[in-house]
Structures are given as C-alpha cells and as structure tokens.
C-alpha positions in Angstrom: 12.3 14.0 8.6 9.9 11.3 10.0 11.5 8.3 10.6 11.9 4.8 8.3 9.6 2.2 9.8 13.1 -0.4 10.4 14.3 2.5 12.8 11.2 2.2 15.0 11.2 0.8 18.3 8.2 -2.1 18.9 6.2 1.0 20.4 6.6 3.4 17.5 5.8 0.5 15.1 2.6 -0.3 16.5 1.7 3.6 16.8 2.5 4.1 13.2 0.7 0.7 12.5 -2.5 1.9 14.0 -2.7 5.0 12.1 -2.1 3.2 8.8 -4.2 1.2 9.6 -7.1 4.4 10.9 -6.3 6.4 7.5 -6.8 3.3 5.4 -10.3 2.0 6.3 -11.1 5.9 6.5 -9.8 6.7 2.9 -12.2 4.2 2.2 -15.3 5.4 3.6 -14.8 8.9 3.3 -12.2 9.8 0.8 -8.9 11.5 0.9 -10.1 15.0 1.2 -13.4 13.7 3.5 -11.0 12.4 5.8 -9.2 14.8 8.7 -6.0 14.6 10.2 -7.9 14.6 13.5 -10.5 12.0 12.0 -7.6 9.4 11.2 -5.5 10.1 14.9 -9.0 9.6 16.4 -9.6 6.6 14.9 -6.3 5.7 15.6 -6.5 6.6 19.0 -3.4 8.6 18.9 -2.1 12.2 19.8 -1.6 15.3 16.9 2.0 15.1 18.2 2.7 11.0 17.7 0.9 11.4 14.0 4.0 13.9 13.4 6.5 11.9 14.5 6.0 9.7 11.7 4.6 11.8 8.6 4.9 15.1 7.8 1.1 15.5 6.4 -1.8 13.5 5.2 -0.4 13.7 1.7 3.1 12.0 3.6 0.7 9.4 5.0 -1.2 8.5 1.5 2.5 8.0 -0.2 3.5 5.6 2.5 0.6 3.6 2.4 0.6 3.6 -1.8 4.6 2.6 -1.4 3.8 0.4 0.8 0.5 -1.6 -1.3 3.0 -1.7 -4.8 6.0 -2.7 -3.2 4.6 -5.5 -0.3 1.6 -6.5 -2.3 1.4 -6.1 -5.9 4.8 -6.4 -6.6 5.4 -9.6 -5.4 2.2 -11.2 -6.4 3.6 -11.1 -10.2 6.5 -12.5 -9.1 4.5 -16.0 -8.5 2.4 -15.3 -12.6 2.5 -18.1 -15.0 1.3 -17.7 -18.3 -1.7 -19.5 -20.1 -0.3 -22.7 -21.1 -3.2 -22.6 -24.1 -5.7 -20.7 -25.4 -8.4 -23.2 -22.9 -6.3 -21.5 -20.0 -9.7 -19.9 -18.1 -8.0 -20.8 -14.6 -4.9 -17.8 -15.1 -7.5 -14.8 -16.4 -9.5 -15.8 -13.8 -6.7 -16.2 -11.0 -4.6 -13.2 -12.4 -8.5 -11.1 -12.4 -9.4 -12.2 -9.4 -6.3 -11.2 -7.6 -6.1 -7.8 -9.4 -9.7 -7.1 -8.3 -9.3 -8.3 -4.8 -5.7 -6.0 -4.3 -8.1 -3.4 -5.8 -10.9 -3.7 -3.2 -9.3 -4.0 -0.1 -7.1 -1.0 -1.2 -9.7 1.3 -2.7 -9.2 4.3 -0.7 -5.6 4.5 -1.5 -6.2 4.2 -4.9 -8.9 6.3 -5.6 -7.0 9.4 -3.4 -4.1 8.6 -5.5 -5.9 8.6 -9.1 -6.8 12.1 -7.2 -3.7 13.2 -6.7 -1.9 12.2 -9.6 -3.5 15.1 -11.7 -1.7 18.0 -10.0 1.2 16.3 -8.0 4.2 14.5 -9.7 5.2 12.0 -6.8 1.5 10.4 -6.7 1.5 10.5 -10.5 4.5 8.3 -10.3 3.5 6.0 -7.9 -0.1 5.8 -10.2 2.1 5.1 -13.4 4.1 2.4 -11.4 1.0 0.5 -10.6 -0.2 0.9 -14.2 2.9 -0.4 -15.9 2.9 -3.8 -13.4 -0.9 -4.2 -15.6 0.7 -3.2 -18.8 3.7 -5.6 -18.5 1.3 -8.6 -17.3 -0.9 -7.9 -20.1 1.6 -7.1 -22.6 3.1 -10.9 -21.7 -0.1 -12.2 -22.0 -0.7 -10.8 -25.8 2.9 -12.3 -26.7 2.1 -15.8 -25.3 -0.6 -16.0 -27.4 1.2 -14.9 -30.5 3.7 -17.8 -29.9 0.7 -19.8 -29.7 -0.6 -18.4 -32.8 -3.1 -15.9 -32.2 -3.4 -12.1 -31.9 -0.9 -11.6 -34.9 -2.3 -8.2 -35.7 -2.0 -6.7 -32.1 0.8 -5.1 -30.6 1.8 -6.2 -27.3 1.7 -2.5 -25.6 -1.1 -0.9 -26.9 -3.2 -3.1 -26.5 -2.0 -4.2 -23.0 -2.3 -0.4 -22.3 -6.2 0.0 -23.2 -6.6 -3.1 -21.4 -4.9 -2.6 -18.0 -7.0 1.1 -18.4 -10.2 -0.5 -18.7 -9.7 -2.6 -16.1 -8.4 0.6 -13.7 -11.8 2.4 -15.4 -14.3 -0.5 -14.3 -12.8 -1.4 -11.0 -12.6 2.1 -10.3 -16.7 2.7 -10.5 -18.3 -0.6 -9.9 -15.7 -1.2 -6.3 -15.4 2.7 -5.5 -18.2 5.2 -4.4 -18.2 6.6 -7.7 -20.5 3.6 -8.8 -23.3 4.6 -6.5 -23.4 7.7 -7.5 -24.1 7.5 -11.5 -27.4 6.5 -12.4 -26.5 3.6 -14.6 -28.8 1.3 -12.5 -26.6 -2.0 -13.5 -26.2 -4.7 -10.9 -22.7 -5.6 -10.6 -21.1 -8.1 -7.7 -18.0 -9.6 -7.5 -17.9 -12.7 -9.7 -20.0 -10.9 -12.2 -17.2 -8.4 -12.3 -14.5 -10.8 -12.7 -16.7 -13.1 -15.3 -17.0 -10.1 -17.5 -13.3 -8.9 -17.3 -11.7 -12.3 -17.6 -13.5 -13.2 -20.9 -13.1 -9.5 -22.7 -9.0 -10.2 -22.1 -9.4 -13.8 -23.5 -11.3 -12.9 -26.0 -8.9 -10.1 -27.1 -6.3 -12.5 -27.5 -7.9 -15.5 -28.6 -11.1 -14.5 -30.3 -13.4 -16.9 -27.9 
C-alpha cells in the first residue's frame, strides 16, 4: 500500500508533490483519459518506479488529489460562511459565488475526471456526492435564512438547494471546462458575467428580486 503523505520523508514529499502537481495541470489540459501515466511522470520529471511508490494507478492518483481539494479547500472555506444578514445582502452570493467558481476553475480537471468516474465507480461517486452535499447544505441554509426573514415560504430547503447546487455544477461545468468550446452555442461568457448571472438567479430564488 503506497504510503500516507505524514509518513514521507522531505524527499518523498516533494516527489509526490511534483507529480500532484504534473497530473493536476495535465487533467486540465487534456483530461483524465487524455492524460498518461508516462505524460504526468514526464511532466513531473519523475521515474515509473517513484510514481509507484506513492499510488497504485492513475485512478489512485485522481482520488488523492479529489480527497485532497474537499478536505484542504472546500471544506474549510464553509467553515468561515455567514449568512445574508438581509434580503440587500449582494456582497455573500457574490463572495460565496465567487469562491465556488474560483475552487471550481483552478480545480477543473479533477472535477471533470471525477464527474467521469462517478458513473461506473462507487469511490469517485462518493467523493462527487460529498462535494455536492457541501452546495446543498450552503444552499439549503441560505433558503432557511430567508424564511426567518420572511420570504421563500413555499420552498423547501433541500429541493430546492438541490436543483440549485446542480445548476451551478451544470454551468460551471461547460462555460469553465472544455466541454463549452465544443458546443456550438456561440454565447460569450467570462468570469464576472458568470458570477453576475449565478449570484442573482439564487437571490432571486429566495427573495424574488
């Protein structure tokens, strides 16, 4: 069994680092299956041999990173969520957007292969269905603030923060992933614009404007 990254010495960190690191940018650029064991220990500048010292396959590699991104990054940003202290609150869907779309970005490849995954192999349909419940519970906490504030009476919290934690996945998945270049829709989307458009459909769920 490949060894846990607190049982590394300082070289065998930085070796495992490095091809994180390699299979990360190239998840992005190529995708999962475009991507090689050779292309990511090139890249990595790293032997066959050191790459299985540390993970057992590519598969073992894409787990560790999507461990890794829930449990060191999107994890701990809700730890730091307040809620909207009013139904004028812009500033926390646009902070609490901004950050999800950001995570999403930088992390792309590792979310797309895992979406991938998830349809045929129960451990990356887990991890998928962890990151989708942190959305669902953020959402969900959103809906009920605004019922103690007096709106959204006729929604219910998890339904509703389920279709829109899935849109969100949906829309970040085309417009930041190579899936958006690829289908003809000929709309212009950049980074604000993305945000703009998401913020206000989750305010305007809740609170109607």
């Amino acid at each position: 069994m490949p060894p846990e990254s607190s049982e590394l010495s300082a070289k065998g960190r930085q070796t495992r680092l490095a091809i994180e690191q390699a299979a990360r940018k190239l998840f992005a650029e190529r995708g999962f299956h475009g991507t090689t064991l050779g292309d990511i220990t090139s890249a990595a500048g790293r032997s066959t041999a050191a790459f299985y010292r540390y993970f057992a396959d590519k598969e073992d590699l894409l787990a560790a990173l999507a461990q890794s991104f829930l449990h060191d990054v999107v994890a701990p940003s809700g730890l730091r969520l307040q809620l909207p202290d009013s139904p004028d609150d812009d500033a926390f869907f646009t902070t609490v957007v901004t950050g999800y779309w950001t995570m999403f970005k930088q992390n792309i490849g590792i979310m797309i292969a895992v979406a991938q995954l998830a349809a045929t192999q129960p451990r990356f349909a887990a991890v998928q269905n962890e990151f989708r419940r942190f959305g669902v519970d953020i959402v969900a906490a959103s809906v009920r603030r605004a019922q103690d504030q007096g709106f959204a009476a006729d929604l219910d919290p998890e339904p509703t923060a389920a279709a829109i934690a899935l849109l969100f996945e949906n829309f970040t998945t085309v417009f930041v992933g190579t899936a958006g270049a690829g289908m003809g829709m000929n709309i212009e989307i950049d980074d604000g614009d993305a945000i703009v458009t998401l913020s206000r459909i989750w305010k305007k769920t809740l609170y109607g404007y």
